[in-house]
C-alpha positions as CSV (number, residue, x, y, z in Angstrom):
1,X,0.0,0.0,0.0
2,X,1.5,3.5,-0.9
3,X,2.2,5.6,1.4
4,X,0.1,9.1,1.9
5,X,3.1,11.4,2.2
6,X,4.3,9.9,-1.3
7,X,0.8,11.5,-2.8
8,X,-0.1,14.6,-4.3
9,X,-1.2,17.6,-1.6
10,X,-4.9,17.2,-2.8
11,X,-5.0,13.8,-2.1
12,X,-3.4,14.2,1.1
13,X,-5.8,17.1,1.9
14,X,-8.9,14.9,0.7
15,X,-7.6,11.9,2.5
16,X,-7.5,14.0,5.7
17,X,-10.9,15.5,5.5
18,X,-12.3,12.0,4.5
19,X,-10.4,10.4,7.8
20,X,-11.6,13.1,9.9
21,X,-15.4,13.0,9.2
22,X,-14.6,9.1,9.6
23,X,-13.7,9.9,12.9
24,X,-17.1,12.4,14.1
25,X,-19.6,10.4,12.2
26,X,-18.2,6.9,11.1
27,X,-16.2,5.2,13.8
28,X,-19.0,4.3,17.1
29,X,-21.6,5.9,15.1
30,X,-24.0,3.4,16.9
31,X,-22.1,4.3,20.5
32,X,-24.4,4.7,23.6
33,X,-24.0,8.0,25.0
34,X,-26.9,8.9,27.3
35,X,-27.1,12.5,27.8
36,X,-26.6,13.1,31.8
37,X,-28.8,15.4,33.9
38,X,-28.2,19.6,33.9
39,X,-25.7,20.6,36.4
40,X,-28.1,22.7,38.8
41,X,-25.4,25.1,40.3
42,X,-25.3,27.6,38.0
43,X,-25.6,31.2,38.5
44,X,-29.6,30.9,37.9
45,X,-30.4,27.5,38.9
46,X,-29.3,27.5,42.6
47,X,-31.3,30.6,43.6
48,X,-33.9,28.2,42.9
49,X,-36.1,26.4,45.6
50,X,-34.5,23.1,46.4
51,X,-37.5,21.3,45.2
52,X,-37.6,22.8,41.9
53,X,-33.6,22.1,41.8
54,X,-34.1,18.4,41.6
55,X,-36.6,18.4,38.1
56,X,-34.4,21.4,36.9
57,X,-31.9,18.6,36.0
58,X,-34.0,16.8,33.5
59,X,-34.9,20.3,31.6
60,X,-32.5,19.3,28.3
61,X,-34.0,15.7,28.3
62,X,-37.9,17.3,28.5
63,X,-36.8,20.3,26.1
64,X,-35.9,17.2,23.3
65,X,-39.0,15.1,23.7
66,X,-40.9,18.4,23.5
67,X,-39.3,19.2,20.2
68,X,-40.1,15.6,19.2
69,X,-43.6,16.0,20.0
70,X,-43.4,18.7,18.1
71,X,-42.8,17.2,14.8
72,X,-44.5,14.7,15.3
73,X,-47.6,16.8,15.5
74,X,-46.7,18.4,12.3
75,X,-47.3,15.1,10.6
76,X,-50.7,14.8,12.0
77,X,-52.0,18.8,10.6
78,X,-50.9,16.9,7.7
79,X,-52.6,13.7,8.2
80,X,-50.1,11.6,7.9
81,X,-49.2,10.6,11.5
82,X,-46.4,8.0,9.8
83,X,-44.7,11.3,8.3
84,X,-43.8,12.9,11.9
85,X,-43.7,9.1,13.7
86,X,-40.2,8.4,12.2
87,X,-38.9,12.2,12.1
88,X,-39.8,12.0,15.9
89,X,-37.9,8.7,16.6
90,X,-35.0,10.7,15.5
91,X,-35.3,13.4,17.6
92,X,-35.3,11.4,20.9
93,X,-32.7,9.4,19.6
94,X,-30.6,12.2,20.1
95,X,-30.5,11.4,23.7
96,X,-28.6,8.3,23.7
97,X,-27.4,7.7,20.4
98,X,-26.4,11.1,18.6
99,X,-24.5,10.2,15.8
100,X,-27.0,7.4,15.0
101,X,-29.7,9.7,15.2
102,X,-28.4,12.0,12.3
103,X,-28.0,9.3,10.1
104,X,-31.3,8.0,10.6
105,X,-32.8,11.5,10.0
106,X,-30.7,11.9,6.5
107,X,-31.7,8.6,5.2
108,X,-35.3,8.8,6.5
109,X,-35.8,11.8,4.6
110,X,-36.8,10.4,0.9
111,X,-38.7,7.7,2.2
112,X,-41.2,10.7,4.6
113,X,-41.2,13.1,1.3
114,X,-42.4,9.9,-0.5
115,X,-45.2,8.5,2.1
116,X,-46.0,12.3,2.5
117,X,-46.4,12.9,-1.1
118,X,-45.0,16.0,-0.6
119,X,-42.8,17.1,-3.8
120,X,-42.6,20.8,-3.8
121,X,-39.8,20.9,-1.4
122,X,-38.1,17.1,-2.5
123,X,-36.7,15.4,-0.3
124,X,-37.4,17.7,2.7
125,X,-40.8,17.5,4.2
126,X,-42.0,19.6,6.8
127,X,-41.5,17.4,9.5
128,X,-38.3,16.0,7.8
129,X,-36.9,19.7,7.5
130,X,-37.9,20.1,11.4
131,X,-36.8,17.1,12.4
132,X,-33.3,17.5,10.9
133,X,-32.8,21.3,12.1
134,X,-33.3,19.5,15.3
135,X,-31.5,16.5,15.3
136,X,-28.0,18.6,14.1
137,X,-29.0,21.3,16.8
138,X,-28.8,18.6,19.3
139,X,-26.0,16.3,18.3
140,X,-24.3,19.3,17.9
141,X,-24.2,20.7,21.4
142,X,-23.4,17.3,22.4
143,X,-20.4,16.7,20.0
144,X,-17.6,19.1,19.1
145,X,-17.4,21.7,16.5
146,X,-16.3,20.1,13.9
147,X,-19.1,17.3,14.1
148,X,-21.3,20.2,13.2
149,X,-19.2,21.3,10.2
150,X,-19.4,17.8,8.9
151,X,-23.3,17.3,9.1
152,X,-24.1,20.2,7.9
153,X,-21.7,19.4,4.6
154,X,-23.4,16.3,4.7
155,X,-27.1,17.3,4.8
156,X,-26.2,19.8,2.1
157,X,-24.3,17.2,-0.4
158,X,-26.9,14.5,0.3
159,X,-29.8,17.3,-0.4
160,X,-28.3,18.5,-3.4
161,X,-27.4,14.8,-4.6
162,X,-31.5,13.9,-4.1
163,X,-32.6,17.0,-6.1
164,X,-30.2,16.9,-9.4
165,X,-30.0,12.6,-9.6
166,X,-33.4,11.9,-7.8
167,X,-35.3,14.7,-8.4
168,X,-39.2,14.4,-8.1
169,X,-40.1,18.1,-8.3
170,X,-39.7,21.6,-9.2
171,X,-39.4,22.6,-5.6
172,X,-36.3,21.6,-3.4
173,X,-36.0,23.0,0.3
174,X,-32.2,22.2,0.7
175,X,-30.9,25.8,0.5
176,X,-33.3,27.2,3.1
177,X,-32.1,24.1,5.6
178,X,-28.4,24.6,4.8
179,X,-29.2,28.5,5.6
180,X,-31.5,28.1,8.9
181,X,-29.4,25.3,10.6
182,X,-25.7,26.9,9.2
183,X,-27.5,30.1,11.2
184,X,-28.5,27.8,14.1
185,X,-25.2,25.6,14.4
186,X,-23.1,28.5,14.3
187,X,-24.8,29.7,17.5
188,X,-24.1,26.7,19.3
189,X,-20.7,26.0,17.9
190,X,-20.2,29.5,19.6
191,X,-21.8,29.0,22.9
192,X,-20.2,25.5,23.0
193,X,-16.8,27.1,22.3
194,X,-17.8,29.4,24.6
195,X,-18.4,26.9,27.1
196,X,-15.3,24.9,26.8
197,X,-12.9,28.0,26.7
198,X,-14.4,28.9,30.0
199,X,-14.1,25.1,31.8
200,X,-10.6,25.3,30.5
201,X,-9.9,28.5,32.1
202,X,-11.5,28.1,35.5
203,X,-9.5,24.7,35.5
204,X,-6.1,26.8,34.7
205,X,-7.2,29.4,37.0
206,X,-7.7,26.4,39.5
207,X,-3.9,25.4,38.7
208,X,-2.7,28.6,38.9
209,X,-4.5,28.6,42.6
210,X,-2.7,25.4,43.7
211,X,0.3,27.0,42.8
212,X,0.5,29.8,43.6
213,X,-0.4,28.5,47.0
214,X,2.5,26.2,47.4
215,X,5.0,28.9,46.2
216,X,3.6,31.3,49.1
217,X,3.7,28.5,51.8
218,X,7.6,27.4,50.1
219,X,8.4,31.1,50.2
220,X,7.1,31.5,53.7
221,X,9.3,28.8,55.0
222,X,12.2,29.6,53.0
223,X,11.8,32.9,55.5
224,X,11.5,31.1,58.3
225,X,14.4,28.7,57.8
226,X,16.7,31.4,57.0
227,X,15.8,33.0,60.4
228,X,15.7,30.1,62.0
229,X,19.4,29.4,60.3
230,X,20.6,33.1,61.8
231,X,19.4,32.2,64.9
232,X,21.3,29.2,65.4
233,X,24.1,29.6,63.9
234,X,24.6,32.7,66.2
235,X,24.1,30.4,69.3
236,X,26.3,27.8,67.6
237,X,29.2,30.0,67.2
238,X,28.8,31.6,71.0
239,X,29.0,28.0,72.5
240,X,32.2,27.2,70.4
241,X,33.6,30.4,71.1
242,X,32.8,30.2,75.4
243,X,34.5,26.8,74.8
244,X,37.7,27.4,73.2
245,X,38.4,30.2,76.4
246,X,36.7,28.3,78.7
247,X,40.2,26.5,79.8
248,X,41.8,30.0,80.3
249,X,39.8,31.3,82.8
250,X,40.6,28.5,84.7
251,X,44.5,28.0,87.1
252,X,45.4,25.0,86.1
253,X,42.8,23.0,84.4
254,X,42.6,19.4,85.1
255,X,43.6,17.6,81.6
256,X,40.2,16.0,81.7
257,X,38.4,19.0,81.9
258,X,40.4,20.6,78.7
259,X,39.2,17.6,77.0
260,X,35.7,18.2,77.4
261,X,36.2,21.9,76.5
262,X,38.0,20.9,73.5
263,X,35.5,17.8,72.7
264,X,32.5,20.6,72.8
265,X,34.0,22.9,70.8
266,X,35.0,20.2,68.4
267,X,31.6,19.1,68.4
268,X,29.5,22.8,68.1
269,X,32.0,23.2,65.0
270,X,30.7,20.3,63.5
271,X,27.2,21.3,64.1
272,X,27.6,24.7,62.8
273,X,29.1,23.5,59.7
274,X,26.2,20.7,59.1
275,X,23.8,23.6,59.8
276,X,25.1,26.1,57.6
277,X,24.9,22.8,54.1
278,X,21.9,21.9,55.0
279,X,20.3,24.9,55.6
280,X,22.4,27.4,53.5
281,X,21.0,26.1,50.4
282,X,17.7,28.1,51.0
283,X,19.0,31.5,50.6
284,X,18.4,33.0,47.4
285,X,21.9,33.9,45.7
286,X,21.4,37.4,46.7
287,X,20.5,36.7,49.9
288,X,22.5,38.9,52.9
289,X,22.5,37.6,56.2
290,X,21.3,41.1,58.5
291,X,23.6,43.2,59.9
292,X,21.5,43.7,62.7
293,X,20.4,40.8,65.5
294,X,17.2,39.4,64.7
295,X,13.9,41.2,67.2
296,X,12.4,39.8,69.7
297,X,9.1,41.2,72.6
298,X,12.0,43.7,73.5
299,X,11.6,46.0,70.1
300,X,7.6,45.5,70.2
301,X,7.3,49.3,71.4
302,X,9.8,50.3,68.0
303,X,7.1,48.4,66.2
304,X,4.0,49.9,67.6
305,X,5.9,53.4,67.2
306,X,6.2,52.5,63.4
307,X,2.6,51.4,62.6
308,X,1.8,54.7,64.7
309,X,3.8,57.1,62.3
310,X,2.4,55.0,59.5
311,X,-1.3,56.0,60.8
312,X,-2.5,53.2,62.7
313,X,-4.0,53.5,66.1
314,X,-2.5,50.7,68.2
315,X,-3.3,50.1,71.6
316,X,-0.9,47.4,73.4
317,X,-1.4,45.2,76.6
318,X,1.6,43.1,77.9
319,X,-0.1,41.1,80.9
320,X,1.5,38.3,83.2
321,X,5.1,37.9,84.0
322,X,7.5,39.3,82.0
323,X,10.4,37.1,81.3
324,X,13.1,36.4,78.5
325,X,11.8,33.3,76.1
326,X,13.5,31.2,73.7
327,X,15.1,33.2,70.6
328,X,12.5,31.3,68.3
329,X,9.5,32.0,69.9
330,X,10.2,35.5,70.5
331,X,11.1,36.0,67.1
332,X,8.1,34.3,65.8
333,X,5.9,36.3,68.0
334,X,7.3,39.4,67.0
335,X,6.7,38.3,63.5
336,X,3.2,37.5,63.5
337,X,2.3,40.3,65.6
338,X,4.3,42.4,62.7
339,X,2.2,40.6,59.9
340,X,-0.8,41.3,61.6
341,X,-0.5,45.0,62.3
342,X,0.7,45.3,58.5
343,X,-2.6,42.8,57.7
344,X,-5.2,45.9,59.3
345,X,-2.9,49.1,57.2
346,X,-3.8,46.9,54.4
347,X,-6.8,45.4,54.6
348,X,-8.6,47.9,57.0
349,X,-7.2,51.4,56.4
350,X,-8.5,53.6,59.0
351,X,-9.3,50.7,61.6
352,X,-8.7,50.7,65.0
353,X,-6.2,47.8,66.4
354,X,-4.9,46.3,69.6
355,X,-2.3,43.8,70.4
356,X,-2.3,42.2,73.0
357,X,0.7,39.7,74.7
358,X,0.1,37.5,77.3
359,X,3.1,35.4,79.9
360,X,1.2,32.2,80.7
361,X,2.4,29.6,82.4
362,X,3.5,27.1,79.8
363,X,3.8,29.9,77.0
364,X,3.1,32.8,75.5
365,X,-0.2,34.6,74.0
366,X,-0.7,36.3,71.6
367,X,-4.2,38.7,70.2
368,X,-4.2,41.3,67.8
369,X,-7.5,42.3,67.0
370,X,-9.1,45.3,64.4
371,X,-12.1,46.6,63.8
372,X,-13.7,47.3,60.3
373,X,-12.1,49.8,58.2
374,X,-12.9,53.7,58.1
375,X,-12.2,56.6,56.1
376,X,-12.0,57.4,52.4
377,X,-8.8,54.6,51.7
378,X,-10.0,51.7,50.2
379,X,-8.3,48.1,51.3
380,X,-5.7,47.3,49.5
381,X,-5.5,43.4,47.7
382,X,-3.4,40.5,49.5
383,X,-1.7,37.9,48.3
384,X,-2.1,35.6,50.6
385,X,1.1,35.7,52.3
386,X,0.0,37.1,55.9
387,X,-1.6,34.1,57.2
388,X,0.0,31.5,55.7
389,X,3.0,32.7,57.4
390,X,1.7,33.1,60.7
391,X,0.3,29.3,60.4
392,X,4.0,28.5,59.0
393,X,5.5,29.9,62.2
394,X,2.8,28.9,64.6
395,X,2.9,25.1,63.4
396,X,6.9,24.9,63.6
397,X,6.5,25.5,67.3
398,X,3.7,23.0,68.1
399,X,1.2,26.3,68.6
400,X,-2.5,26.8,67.8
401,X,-3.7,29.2,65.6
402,X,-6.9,31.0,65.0
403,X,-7.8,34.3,62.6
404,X,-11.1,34.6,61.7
405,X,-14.0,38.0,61.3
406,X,-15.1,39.0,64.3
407,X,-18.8,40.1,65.1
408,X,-18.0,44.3,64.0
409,X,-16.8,43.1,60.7
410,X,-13.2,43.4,62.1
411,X,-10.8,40.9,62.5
412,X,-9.1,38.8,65.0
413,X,-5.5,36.6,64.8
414,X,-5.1,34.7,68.2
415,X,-2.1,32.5,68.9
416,X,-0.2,30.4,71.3
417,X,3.1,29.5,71.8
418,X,3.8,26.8,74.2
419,X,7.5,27.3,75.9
420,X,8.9,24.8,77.8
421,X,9.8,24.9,81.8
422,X,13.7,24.9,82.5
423,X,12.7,21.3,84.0
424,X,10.8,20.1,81.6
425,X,14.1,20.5,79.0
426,X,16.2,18.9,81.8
427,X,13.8,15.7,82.1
């Protein structure tokens, strides 16, 4: 068998267009495709009642059968019930076997024109014309685009074919079908287009979601490990560093005792280099470790001074007893309680705020609360950032979490960080 690249281009081009009306109306022309019940959450159907929801669903299946009845009650005005019988059959056979259905409506079409004895508009009768308009309206929203290009081509060829080699009449109504259904199929070639464009978007705009989700929470803990990398490493170095002099502020250190200076400093080295490959690899290539040590509670006034000058009114409460927590957790808290006073300048110009820190036994609390926004300055978008953060934060120290609207239509961020006893890190 010759190859098809080996032909001429118009055979090529014929053999493509033959192989692709094979494919809409050829292969599985007989397949079983029920169509499925109306998806009832659309913008109109939900503000339905709920009981009218439920028979809302079979709408597309009762709009058919009311189209068949339809036809078929044009055969009857003409009194031939058998005319609109089989024109009918075609039209509900668009519900579970489309394809099928428009090639029993083409081939149906003589034999109704004949039993009809209608002539004047050979081979279409009226029931045949309606019946056809309505079978390739149908398969056509349920099939792709160029399933309609193909039908229609087809209806018009096979019309054109029965009025020049079997003609019967003066009159022939295949022009004013190929018009009315190219009108009609265009309009649901469009809105099925239409249709598709906008699933395909809302699934990409689902994507893009997902995403952009995970490169906010990655980013977010990126942050937090290069912190959490400062952090350490600065502790790191200060216990390698107390024990290299250790032995020197001592008269005559017992050799055992230099050992175990020597062993620890030996030992924080090696930690502080395993810290810095594993987690030096998150810093961005610009990346510049601050000049400055990282805050902590002690610089929350500096904060609420800043958000003060920036226009925000700020009212703090530090309740309980004071006392100095791990680097990590006061870090974190002065993070989140930064992220949330930068949330209500964002979100809720104009809004009154108050943070408030609580010393509990067994940790520390945390409440920074706004209420709605005021003034002329509209909120400003977020990109999700803010909270996801926070959670990041809260999470890595086995905290809870909670930021949700309050009653005013402000909003409310509560937290707490458990700290450990002295004992308890002994036991």
């Amino acid at each position: 068998m010759t190859d098809t690249k080996t032909r001429s281009p118009e055979y090529r081009m014929a053999h493509g267009m033959f192989m692709g009306m094979r494919r809409e109306l050829l292969d599985d022309a007989l397949a079983y495709r029920l169509l499925p019940p109306m998806r009832t959450d659309g913008p109109v159907t939900r503000r339905t009642p709920r009981f009218i929801r439920g028979y809302l669903a079979w709408f597309p299946h009762a709009l058919v059968a009311g189209a068949a009845l339809i036809v078929m009650s044009l055969g009857y005005t003409e009194g031939q019930p058998v005319t609109g019988l089989v024109p009918a059959v075609a039209v509900l056979l668009t519900l579970a076997r489309p394809v099928a259905a428009f090639w029993l409506s083409l081939a149906t079409a003589p034999f109704v024109s004949i039993m009809s004895g209608y002539w004047d508009g050979w081979p279409w009768a009226p029931t045949s014309f309606a019946g056809h308009l309505t079978v390739m309206t149908v398969v056509a929203a349920r099939t792709r685009p160029r399933t309609a290009a193909w039908m229609w081509a087809l209806t018009g060829a096979f019309g054109f074919f029965c009025e020049t080699v079997l003609s019967r009449g003066a009159g022939a109504h295949t022009a004013p079908l190929l018009v009315v259904s190219a009108l009609v199929l265009l309009c649901v070639t469009v809105f099925h287009t239409r249709r598709q464009a906008k699933e395909e978007v809302t699934a990409q705009l689902t994507v893009t979601e997902r995403e952009r989700s995970k490169r906010t929470l990655l980013e977010e803990r990126t942050t937090i490990a290069r912190e959490l990398h400062d952090v350490v490493a600065h502790h790191m170095s200060v216990v390698a560093i107390q024990a290299e002099a250790a032995p020197y502020r001592v008269e005559n250190p017992p050799p055992e005792l230099e050992q175990a200076f020597v062993t620890i400093r030996e030992n924080a080295v090696a930690a502080l280099t395993e810290l810095r490959r594993i987690l030096g690899v998150v810093r961005a290539e610009d990346y510049e470790a601050p000049d400055a040590p990282q805050p902590t509670l002690a610089d929350l006034d500096g904060l609420i001074a800043n958000v003060r000058d920036a226009g925000l009114s700020v009212e703090a409460t530090v309740t309980g007893a004071v006392r100095e927590l791990p680097q990590g957790v006061e870090l974190s808290a002065y993070r989140i309680i930064q992220e949330a006073l930068s949330n209500v300048l964002r979100h809720a110009p104009g809004a009154p705020a108050k943070v408030e820190v609580s010393y509990v036994l067994g940790g520390l609390g945390l409440r920074i609360v706004n209420g709605p926004a005021r003034g002329l300055v509209k909120p400003s978008p977020g990109a999700g950032h803010g909270i996801t953060g926070m959670r990041e934060r809260v999470a890595m120290l086995d905290g809870g979490m909670t930021a949700e609207a309050t009653a005013d239509g402000g909003y409310e961020v509560a937290v707490f960080l458990p700290v450990a006893h002295a004992g308890q890190g002994e036991s």
